[in-house]
C-alpha positions as CSV (number, residue, x, y, z in Angstrom):
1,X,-19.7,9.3,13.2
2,X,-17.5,9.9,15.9
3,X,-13.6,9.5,15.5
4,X,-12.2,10.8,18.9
5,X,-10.3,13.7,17.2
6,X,-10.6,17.3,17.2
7,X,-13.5,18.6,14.4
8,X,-9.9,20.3,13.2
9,X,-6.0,19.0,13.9
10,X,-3.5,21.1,14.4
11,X,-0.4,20.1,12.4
12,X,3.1,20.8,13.8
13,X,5.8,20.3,11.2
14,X,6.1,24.0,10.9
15,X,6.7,24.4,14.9
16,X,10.3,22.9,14.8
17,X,12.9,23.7,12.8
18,X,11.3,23.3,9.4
19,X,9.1,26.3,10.5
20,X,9.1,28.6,13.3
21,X,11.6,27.0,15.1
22,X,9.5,28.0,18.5
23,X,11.2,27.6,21.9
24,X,10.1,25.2,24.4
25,X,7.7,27.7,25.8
26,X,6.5,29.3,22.6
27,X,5.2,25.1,21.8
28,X,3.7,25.0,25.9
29,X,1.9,28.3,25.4
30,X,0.7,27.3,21.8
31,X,-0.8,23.6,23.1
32,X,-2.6,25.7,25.9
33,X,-4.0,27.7,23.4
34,X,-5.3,25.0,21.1
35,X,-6.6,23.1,24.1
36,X,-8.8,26.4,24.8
37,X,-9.5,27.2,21.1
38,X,-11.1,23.8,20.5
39,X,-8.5,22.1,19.0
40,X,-7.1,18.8,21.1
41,X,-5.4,16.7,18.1
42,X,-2.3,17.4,17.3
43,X,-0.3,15.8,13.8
44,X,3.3,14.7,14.0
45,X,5.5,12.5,11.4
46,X,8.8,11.4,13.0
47,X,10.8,13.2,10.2
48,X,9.6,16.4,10.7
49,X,12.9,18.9,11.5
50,X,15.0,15.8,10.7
51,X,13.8,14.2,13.5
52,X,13.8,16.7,15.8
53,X,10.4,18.1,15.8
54,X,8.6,15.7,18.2
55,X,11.4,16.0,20.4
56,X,10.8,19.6,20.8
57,X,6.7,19.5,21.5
58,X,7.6,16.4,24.1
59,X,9.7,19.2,26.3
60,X,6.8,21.5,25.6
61,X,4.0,18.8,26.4
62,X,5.7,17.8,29.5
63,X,6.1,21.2,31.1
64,X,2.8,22.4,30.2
65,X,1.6,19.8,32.7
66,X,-1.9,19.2,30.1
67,X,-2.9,15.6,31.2
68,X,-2.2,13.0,28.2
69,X,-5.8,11.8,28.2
70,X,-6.6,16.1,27.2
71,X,-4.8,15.1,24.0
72,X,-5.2,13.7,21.0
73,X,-1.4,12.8,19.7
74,X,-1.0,11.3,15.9
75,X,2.0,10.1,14.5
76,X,3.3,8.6,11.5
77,X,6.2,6.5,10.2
78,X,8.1,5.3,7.3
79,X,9.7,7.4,5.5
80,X,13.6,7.1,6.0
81,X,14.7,11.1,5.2
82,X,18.2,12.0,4.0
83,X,19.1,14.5,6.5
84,X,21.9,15.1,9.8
85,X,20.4,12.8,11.8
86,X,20.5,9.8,9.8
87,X,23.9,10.5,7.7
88,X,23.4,6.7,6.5
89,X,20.3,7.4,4.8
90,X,21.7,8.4,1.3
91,X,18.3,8.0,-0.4
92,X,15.1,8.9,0.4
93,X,13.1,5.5,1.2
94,X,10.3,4.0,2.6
95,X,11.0,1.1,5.3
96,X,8.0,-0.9,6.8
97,X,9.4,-4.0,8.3
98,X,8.0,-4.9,11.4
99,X,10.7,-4.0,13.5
100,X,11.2,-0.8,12.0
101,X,7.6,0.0,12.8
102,X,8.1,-0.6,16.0
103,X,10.8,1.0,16.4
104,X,9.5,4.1,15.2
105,X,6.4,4.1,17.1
106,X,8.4,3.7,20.4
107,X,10.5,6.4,19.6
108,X,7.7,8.8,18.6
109,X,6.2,7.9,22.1
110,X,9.4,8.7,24.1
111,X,10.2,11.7,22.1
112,X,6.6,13.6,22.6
113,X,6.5,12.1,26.4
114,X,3.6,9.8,25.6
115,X,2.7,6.7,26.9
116,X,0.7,6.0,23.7
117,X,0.0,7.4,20.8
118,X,-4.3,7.8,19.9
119,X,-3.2,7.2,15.9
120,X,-0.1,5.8,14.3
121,X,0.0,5.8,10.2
122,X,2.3,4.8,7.7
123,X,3.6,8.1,6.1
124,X,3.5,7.2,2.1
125,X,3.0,3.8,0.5
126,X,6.2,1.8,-0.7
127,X,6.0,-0.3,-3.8
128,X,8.1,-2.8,-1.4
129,X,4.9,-3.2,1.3
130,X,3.9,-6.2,2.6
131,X,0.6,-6.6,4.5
132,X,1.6,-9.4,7.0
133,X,4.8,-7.7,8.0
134,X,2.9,-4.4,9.0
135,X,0.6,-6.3,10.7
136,X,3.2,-8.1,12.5
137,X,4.3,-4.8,14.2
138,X,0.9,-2.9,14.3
139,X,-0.3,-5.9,16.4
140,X,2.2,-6.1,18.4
141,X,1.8,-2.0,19.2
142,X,-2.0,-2.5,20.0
143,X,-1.9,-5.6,22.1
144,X,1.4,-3.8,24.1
145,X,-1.4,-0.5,23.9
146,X,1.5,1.6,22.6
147,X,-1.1,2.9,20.0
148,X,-5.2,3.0,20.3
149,X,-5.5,3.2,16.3
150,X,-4.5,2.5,13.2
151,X,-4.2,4.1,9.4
152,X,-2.3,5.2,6.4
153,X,-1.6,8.8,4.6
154,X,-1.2,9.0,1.1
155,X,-3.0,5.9,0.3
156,X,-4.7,5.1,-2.5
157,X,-7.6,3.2,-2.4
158,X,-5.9,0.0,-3.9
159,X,-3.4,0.3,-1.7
160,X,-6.0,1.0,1.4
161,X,-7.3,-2.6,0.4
162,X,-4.0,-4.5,0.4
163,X,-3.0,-3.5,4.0
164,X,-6.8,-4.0,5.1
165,X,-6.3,-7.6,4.3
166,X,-4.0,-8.0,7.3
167,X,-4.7,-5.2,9.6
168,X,-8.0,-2.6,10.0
169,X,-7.5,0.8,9.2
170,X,-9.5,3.8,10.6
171,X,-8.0,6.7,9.2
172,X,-6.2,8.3,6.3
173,X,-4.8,11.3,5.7
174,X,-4.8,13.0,2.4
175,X,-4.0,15.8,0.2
176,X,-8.0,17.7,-0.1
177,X,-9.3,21.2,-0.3
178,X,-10.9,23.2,-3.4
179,X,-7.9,23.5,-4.9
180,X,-7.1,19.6,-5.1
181,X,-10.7,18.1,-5.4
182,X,-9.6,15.0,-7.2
183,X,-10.8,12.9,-4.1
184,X,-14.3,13.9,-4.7
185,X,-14.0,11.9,-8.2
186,X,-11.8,8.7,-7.4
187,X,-13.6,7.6,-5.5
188,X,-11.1,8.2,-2.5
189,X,-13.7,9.7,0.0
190,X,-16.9,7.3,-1.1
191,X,-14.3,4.8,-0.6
192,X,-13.7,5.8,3.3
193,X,-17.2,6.5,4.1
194,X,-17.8,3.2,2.9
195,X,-15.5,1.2,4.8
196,X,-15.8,3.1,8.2
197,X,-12.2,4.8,7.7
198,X,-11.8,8.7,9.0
199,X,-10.6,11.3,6.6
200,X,-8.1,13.5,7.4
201,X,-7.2,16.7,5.2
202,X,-3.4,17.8,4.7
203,X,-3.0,21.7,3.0
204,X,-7.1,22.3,3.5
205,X,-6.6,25.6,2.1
206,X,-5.0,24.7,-1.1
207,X,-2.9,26.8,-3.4
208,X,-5.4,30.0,-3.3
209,X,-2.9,32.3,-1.7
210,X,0.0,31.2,-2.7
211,X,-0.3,33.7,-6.0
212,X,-3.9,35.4,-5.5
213,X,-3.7,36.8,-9.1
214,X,-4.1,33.7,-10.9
215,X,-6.8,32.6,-8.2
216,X,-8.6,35.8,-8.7
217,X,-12.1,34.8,-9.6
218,X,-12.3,32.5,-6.5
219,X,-11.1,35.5,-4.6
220,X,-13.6,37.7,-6.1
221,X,-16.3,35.1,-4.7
222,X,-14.6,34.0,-1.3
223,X,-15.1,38.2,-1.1
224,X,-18.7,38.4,-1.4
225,X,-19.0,35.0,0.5
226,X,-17.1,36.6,3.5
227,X,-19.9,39.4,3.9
228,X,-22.5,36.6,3.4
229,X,-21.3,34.4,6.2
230,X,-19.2,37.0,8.4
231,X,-15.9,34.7,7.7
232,X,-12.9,34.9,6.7
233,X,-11.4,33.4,3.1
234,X,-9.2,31.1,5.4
235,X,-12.7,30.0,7.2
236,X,-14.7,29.7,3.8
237,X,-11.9,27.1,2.6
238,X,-12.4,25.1,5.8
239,X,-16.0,25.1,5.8
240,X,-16.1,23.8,2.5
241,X,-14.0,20.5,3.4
242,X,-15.8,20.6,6.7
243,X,-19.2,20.1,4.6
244,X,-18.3,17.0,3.3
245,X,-20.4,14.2,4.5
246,X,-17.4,11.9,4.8
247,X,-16.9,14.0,8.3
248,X,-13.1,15.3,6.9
249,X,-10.9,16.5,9.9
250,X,-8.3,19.5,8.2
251,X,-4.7,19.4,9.6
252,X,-4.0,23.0,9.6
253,X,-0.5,24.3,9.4
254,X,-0.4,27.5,11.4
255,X,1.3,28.7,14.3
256,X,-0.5,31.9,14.6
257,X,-3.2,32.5,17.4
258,X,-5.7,34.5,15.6
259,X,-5.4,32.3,12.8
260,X,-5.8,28.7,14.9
261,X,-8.5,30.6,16.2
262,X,-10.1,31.2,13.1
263,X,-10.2,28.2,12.1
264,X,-11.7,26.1,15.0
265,X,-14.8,28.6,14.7
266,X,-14.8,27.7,11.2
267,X,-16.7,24.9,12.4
268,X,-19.7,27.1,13.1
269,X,-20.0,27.8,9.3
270,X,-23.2,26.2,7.8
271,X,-22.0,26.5,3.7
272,X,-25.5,26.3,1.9
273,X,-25.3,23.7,-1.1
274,X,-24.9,26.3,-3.4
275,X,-22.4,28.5,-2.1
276,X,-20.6,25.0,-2.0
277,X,-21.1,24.1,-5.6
278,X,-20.2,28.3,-6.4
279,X,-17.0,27.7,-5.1
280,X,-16.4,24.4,-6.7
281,X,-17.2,25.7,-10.0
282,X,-15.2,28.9,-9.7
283,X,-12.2,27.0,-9.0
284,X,-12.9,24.8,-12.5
285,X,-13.0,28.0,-13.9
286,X,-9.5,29.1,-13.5
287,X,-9.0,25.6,-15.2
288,X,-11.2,25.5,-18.3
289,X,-11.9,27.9,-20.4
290,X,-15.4,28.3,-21.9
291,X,-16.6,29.9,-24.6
292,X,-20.5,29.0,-23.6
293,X,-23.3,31.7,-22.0
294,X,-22.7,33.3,-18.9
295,X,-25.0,31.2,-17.3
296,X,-23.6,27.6,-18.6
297,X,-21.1,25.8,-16.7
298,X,-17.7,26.2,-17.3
299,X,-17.5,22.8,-16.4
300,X,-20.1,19.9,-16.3
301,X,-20.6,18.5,-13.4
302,X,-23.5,16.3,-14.1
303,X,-26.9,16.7,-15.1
């Protein structure tokens, strides 16, 4: 199945000033490179840098004179921030009205020098949502063809249902790698395969190197694994989300060259089955102890 996206996004919070704070050409030189590594998506949220961020990439879009059909621009909306730029925001909210949705939409657009954006989603899901209002302004952005597409991140499946009774969604993005498998059990990614709607993968790589002590045994494998395939760790993580029949696109986080690199090629990677289910049921490991035979699962995964 064929979504129009990159096989892997390339996520920019971290390229304003949540991150790297990169200059205007630092962002040009960095979309070139994605465009030539194999990456043509690229992830925004309007609150990213305090609503700065896509600001900054729109400079850096525009000068780098890449032609806007090249691209693959996703955006997202909702969440009101408590920051500088909105000093009357003094709680974190969700707003969804239809106005506001169109409001943030248009402003996305102008800010990144768009005339459209390919995917516009809801950020998080407010307990205050009301199907027939979004679909008020989502409507209105398709028929105007501010946006081609449209989905939700964070979504539970419930919640998936109540907006689809008002307005189609084709994507999703979630929280997914081997660290945080839990949508391999709900039911989250049978749910999307089922009803047509495109996965997308936020932190692909999990927590694995965030303290690779208490993640040793998975290190230990991702080791041997790394000779096996010729990869990297960082590749091996991919490659297992990439396996997923639900055709899961990862939004990687990085700014570094090698590292974007890496991962595009991660593509390439044919995981068997059982390297796969090795890596799954190291990681359960680390969670569960057993006191069963070496060769027993630590845990069951069916059977």
């Amino acid at each position: 199945m064929s979504s129009g996206f990159s096989r892997v996004i390339q996520g920019c919070m971290n390229w304003g000033k949540w991150g790297n704070s990169l200059s205007t050409s630092e962002m040009e030189k960095l979309i070139h490179f994605n465009l030539e590594s194999g990456i043509s998506s690229f992830d925004h949220a309007d609150i990213y840098g305090d609503y700065t961020t896509e600001s900054d990439f729109g400079k850096a879009f525009k000068n780098s004179t890449v032609k806007r059909e090249d691209i693959q621009l996703i955006s997202k909306c909702g969440i009101q921030y408590v920051g500088k730029s909105r000093p009357n925001n003094t709680v974190k909210h969700y707003q969804y009205d239809s106005n506001y949705i169109i409001y943030s939409a248009e402003k996305s657009i102008k800010d990144l020098n768009a005339e459209y954006l390919d995917l516009f989603l809801l950020h998080r899901p407010s307990p205050l949502m009301h199907p027939d209002e979004i679909r008020e302004g989502i409507e209105k952005l398709l028929n105007d063809g501010k946006i081609k597409s449209f989905g939700v991140s964070n979504f539970s499946n419930g919640q998936t249902d109540l907006i689809s009774t008002s307005s189609k969604v084709s994507a999703n993005q979630i929280q997914f790698s081997l660290s945080h498998n839990t949508p391999l059990f709900d039911s989250t990614l049978d749910y999307m395969m089922i009803n047509n709607i495109t996965p997308m993968s936020w932190s692909p790589l999990g927590s694995f190197f965030k303290n690779q002590n208490d993640n040793k045994k998975v290190h230990d494998l991702l080791s041997d694994l790394s000779k096996k395939y010729n990869a990297s760790k960082d590749q091996l993580l991919l490659a297992w989300v990439l396996k997923h029949p639900s055709c899961i696109h990862p939004v990687i986080g990085t700014t570094k060259t090698e590292r974007i690199n890496a991962a595009s090629n991660s593509t390439q990677i044919k995981l068997s089955e059982i390297d796969w289910f090795r890596m799954l049921e190291t990681y359960f490991c680390l969670l569960y102890t057993s006191d069963a035979a070496d060769d027993t699962p630590c845990v069951d995964l069916g059977g």
